[in-house]
TORZA-968338 format. One record per residue (C-alpha): residue in one letter; z, y, x. Coordinates in pm, whole numbers, plus 50000, padded with zeros to 5 digits. Layout:
N
{r = A; Z = Z; Y = Y; X = X}
...
END
This chain:
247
{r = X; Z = 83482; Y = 21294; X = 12586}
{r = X; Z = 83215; Y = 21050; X = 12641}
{r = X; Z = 83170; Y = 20747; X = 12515}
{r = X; Z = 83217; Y = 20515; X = 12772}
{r = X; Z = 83593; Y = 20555; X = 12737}
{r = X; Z = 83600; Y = 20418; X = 12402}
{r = X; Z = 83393; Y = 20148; X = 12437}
{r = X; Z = 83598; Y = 20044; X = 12732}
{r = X; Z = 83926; Y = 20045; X = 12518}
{r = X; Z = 83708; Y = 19851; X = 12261}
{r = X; Z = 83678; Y = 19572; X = 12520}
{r = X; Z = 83344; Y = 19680; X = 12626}
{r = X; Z = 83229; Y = 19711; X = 13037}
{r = X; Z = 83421; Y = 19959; X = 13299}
{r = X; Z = 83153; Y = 20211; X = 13337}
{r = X; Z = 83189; Y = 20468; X = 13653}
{r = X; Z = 83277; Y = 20817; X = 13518}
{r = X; Z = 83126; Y = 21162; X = 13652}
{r = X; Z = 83380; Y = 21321; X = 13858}
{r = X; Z = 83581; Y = 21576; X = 13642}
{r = X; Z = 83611; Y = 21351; X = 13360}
{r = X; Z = 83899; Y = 21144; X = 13468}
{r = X; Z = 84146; Y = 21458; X = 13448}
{r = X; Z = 83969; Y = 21518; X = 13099}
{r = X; Z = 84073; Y = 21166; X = 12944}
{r = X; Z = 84405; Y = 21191; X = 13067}
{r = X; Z = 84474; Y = 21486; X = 12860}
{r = X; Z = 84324; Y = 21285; X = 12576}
{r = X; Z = 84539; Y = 21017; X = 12644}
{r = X; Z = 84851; Y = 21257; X = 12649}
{r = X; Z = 84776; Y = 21435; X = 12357}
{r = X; Z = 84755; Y = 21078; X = 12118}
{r = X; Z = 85099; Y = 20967; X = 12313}
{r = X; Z = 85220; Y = 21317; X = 12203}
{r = X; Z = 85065; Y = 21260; X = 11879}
{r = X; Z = 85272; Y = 20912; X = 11871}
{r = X; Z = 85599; Y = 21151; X = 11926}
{r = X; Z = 85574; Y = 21371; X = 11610}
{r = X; Z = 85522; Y = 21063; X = 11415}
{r = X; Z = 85823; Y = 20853; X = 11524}
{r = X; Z = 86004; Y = 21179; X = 11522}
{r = X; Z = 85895; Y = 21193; X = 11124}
{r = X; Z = 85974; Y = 20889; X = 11079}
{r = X; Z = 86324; Y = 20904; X = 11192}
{r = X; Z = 86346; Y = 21187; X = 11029}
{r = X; Z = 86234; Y = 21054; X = 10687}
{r = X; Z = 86476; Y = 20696; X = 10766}
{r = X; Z = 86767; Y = 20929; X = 10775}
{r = X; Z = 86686; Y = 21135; X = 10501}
{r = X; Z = 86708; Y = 20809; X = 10288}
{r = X; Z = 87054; Y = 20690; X = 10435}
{r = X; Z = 87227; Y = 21032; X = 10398}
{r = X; Z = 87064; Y = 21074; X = 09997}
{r = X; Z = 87156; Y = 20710; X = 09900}
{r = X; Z = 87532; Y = 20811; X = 10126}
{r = X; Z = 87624; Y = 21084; X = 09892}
{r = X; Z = 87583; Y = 20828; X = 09601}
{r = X; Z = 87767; Y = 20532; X = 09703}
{r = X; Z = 88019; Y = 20739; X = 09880}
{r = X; Z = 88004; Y = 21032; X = 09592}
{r = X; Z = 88041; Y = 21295; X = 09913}
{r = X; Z = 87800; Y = 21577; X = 09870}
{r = X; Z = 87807; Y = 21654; X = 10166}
{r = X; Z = 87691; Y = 21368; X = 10286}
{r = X; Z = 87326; Y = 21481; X = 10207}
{r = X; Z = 87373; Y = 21839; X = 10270}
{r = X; Z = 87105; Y = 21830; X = 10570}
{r = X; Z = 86815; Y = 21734; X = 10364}
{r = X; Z = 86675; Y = 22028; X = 10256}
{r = X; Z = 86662; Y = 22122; X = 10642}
{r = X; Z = 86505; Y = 21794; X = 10716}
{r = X; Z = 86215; Y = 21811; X = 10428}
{r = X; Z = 86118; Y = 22139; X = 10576}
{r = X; Z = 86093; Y = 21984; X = 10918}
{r = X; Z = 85877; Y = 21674; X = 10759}
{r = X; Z = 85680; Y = 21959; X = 10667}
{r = X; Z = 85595; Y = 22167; X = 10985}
{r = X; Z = 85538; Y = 21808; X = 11159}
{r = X; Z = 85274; Y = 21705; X = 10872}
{r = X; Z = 85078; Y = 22041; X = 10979}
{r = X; Z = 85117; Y = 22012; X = 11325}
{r = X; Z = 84999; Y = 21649; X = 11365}
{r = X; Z = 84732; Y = 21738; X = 11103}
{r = X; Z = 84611; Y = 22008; X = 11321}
{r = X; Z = 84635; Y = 21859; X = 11668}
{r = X; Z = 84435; Y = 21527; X = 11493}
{r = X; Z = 84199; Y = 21740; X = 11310}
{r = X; Z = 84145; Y = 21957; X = 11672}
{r = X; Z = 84092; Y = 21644; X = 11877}
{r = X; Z = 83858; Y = 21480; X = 11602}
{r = X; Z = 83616; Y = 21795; X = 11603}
{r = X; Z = 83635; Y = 21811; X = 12007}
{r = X; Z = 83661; Y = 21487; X = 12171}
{r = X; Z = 83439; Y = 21281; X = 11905}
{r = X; Z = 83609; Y = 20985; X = 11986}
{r = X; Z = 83439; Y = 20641; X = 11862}
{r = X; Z = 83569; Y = 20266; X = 11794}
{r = X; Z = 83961; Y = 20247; X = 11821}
{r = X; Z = 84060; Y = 20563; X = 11925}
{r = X; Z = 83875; Y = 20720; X = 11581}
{r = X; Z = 84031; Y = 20462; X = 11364}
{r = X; Z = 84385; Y = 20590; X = 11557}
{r = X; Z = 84347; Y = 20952; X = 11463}
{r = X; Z = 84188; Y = 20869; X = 11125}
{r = X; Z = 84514; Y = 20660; X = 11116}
{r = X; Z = 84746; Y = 20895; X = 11233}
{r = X; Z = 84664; Y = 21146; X = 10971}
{r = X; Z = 84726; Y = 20917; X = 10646}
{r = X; Z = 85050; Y = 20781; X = 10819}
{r = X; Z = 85128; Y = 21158; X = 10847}
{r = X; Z = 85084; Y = 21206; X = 10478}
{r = X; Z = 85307; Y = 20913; X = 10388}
{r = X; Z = 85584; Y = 20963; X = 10538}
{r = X; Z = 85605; Y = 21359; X = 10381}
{r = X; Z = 85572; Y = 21204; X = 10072}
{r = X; Z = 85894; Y = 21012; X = 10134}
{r = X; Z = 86039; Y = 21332; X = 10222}
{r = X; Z = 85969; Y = 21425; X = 09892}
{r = X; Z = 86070; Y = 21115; X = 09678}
{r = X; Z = 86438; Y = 21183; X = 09903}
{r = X; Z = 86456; Y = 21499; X = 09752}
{r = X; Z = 86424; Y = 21329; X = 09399}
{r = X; Z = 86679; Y = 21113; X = 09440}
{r = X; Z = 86857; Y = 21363; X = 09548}
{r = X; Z = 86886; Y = 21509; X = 09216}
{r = X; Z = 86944; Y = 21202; X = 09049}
{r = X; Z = 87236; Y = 21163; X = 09262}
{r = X; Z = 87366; Y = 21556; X = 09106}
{r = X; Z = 87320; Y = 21425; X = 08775}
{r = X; Z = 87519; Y = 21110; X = 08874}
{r = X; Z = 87790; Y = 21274; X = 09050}
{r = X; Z = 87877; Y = 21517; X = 08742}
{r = X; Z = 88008; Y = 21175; X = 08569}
{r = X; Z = 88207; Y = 20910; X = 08615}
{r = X; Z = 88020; Y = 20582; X = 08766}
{r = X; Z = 87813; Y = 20371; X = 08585}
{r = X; Z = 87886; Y = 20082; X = 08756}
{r = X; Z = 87977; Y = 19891; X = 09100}
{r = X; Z = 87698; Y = 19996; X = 09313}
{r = X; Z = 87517; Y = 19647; X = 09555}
{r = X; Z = 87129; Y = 19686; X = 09469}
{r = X; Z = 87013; Y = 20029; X = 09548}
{r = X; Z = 87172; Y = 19986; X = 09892}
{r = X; Z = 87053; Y = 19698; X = 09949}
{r = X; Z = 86644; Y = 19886; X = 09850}
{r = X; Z = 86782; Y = 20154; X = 10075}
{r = X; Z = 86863; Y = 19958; X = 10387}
{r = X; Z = 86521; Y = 19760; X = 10351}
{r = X; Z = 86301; Y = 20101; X = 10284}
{r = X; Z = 86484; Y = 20194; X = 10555}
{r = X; Z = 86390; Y = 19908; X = 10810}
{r = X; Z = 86031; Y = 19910; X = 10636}
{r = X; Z = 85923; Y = 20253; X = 10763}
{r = X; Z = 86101; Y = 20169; X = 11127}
{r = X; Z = 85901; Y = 19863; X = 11113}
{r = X; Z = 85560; Y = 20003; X = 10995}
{r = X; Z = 85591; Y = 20322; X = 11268}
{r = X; Z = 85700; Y = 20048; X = 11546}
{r = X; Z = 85388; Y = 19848; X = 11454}
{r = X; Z = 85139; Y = 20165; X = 11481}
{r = X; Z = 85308; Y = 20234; X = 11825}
{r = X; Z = 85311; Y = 19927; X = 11934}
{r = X; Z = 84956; Y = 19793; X = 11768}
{r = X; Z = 85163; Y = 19507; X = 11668}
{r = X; Z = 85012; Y = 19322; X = 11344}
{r = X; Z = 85267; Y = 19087; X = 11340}
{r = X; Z = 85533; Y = 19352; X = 11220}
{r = X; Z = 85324; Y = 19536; X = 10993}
{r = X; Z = 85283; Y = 19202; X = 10810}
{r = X; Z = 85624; Y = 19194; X = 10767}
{r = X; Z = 85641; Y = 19494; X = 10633}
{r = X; Z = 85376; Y = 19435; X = 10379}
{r = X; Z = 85611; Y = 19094; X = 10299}
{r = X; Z = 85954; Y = 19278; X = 10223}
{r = X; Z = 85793; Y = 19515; X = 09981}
{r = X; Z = 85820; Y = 19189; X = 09742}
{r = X; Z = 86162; Y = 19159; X = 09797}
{r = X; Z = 86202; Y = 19555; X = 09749}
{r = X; Z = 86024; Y = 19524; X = 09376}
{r = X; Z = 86218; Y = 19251; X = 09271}
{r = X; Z = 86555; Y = 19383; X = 09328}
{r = X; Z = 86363; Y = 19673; X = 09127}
{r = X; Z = 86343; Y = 19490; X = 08860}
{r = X; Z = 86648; Y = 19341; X = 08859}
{r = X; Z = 86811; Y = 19680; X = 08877}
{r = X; Z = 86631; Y = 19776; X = 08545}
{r = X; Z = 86688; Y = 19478; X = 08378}
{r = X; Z = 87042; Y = 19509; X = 08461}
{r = X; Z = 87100; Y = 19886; X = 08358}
{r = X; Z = 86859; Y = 19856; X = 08021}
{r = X; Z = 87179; Y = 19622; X = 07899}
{r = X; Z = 87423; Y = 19901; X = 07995}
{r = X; Z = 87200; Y = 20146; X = 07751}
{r = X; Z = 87143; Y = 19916; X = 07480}
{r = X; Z = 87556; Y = 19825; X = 07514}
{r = X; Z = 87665; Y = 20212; X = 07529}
{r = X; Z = 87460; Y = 20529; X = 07403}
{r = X; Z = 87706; Y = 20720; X = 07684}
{r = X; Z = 87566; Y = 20537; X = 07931}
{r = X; Z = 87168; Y = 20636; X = 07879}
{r = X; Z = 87163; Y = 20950; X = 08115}
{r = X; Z = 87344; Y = 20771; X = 08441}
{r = X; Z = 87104; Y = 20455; X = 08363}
{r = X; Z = 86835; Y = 20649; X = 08372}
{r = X; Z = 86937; Y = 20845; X = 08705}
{r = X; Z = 87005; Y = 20537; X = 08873}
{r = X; Z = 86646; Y = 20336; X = 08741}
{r = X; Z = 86483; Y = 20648; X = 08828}
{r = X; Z = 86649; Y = 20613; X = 09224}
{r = X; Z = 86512; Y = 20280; X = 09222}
{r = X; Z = 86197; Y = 20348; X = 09142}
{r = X; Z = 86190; Y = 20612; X = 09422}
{r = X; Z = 86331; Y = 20380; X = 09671}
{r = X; Z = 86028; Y = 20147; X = 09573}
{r = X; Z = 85778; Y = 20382; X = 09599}
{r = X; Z = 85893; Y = 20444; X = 09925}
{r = X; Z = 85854; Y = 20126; X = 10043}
{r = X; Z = 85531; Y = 20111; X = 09939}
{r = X; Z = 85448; Y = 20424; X = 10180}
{r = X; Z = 85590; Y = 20173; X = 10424}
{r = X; Z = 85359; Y = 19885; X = 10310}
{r = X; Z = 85074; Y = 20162; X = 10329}
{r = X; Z = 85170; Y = 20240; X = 10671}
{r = X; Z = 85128; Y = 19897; X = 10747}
{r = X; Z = 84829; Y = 19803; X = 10627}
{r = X; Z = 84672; Y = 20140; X = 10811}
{r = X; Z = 84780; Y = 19970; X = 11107}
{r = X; Z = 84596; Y = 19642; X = 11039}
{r = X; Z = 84319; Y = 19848; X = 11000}
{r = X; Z = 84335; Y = 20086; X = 11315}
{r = X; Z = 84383; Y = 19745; X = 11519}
{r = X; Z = 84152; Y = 19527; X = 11391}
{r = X; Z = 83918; Y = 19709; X = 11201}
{r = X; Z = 83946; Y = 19528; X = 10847}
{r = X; Z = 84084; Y = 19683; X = 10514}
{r = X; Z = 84344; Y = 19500; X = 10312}
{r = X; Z = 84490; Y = 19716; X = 10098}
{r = X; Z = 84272; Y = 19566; X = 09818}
{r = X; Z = 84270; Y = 19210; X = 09911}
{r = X; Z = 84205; Y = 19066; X = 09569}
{r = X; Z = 83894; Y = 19293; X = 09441}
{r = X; Z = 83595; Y = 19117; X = 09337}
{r = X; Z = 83295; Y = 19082; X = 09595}
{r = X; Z = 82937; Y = 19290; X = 09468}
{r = X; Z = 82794; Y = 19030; X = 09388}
{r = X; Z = 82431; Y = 19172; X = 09461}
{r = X; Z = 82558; Y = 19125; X = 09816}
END
C-alpha cells in the first residue's frame, strides 16, 4: 500500500496512482469495513450478554441467561480473528496517519469488549449465589447501571464507526452517572449488612454486580476515548497528569 493513500485520507493532495493499485486499496478498504463488522458484531454481542445476565436477576429466570456461555466463546473467536486480520494488514499494508491509528484502534477496542464478556460471566455467578435465596431487596439501581453500560458500549462502537467525537464524549460523560449510582448502591446495601448478619452474602453478590457493571462502563469510556484518539490524534485518557516540566 503506498503512501499516498493515507496521506490523502489525512487531508493531504490527490496524488495519481500506478495502475494496479486502485484494485489493491479497495481490498484494503474492504477488509477495515469488514474489520468494522466483527466489532459491531462483538459489541452486540457483549450489549446482550449484559441484558440477558442482569434478566435472570431481576426476573430470577435462569434461563434467561442460559446463552451466555455460547456467547463468551463467540467474543472469543471474534477477539482472535480481528486480532489476526489487524495484525496481518499492519505487517502488509504499512499503513500511516489515520488508517494506523484505526487498526492500532481496532485492536484495543477488540480487547475491551472480551473483557466485558468476561465481567458478564461474573455476574453471572453472583446472580447463582443470589438466586439460591430469597431477595435482598426491591431491585431499581443495577438496572438502571445495566441499561446505561448497555447504551455506553452502543454509543462508544457507533462513535468508532461513525468517527463521531461528539458521541464518544458522551460516553466518557455517563460513566459519572454510572459510578455514582455505584456508590449509592454500596452505601445502600452496607446498611442492609450492618442491620442483618443474614443479609452479608446477597449484599455482597449484589455490590460485587455493581462493581462489574461499572467496570464495564469504563471499557465503554475506554472505547471512547480510543476513538478521540484514532480521529484526532490526541490522548485523553490521562487528562489531569502533570506536564515534564523539563519540557
Amino acid at each position: 500500500m503506498s503512501p499516498a493513500r493515507y496521506s490523502e485520507r489525512a487531508g493531504g493532495p490527490e496524488r495519481q496512482e500506478p495502475d494496479g493499485v486502485d484494485h489493491h486499496m479497495r481490498q484494503f478498504d474492504r477488509d477495515l469495513e469488514e474489520l468494522k463488522r466483527r466489532l459491531l458484531r462483538m459489541a452486540a454481542t457483549a450489549e446482550l450478554m449484559i441484558k440477558q445476565a442482569v434478566g435472570e436477576l431481576v426476573e430470577r429466570d435462569r434461563s434467561l441467561a442460559q446463552d451466555i456461555p455460547a456467547m463468551e466463546e463467540e467474543l472469543n473467536r471474534l477477539q482472535l480473528e480481528i486480532d489476526e486480520v489487524a495484525m496481518t494488514l499492519l505487517a502488509t499494508q504499512q499503513p500511516v496517519a489515520v488508517d494506523l491509528r484505526f487498526l492500532l484502534v481496532a485492536t484495543r477496542i477488540n480487547t475491551e469488549l472480551e473483557r466485558i464478556g468476561d465481567l458478564v460471566i461474573n455476574i453471572t455467578e453472583n446472580v447463582d449465589v443470589l438466586l439460591q435465596q430469597p431477595p435482598l431487596k426491591p431491585l431499581i439501581d443495577i438496572p438502571l447501571m445495566a441499561d446505561l453500560a448497555q447504551q455506553m458500549v452502543r454509543d462508544s462502537l457507533h462513535a468508532f464507526v461513525r468517527q463521531d467525537i461528539l458521541k464518544a464524549q458522551l460516553v466518557i460523560s455517563t460513566d459519572d452517572k454510572v459510578d455514582a449510582l455505584k456508590d449509592q448502591i454500596i452505601r445502600e446495601l452496607l446498611t442492609y449488612m450492618m442491620g442483618d448478619p443474614r443479609a452479608i452474602e446477597r449484599a455482597l453478590a449484589l455490590i460485587l454486580i455493581a462493581r462489574h457493571l461499572e467496570r464495564i462502563a469504563d471499557h465503554a469510556t475506554n472505547i471512547a476515548e480510543d476513538v478521540i484518539y484514532m480521529v484526532q490524534g490526541r490522548d485523553v485518557r490521562h487528562p489531569r497528569l502533570p506536564k515534564d516540566k523539563s519540557e
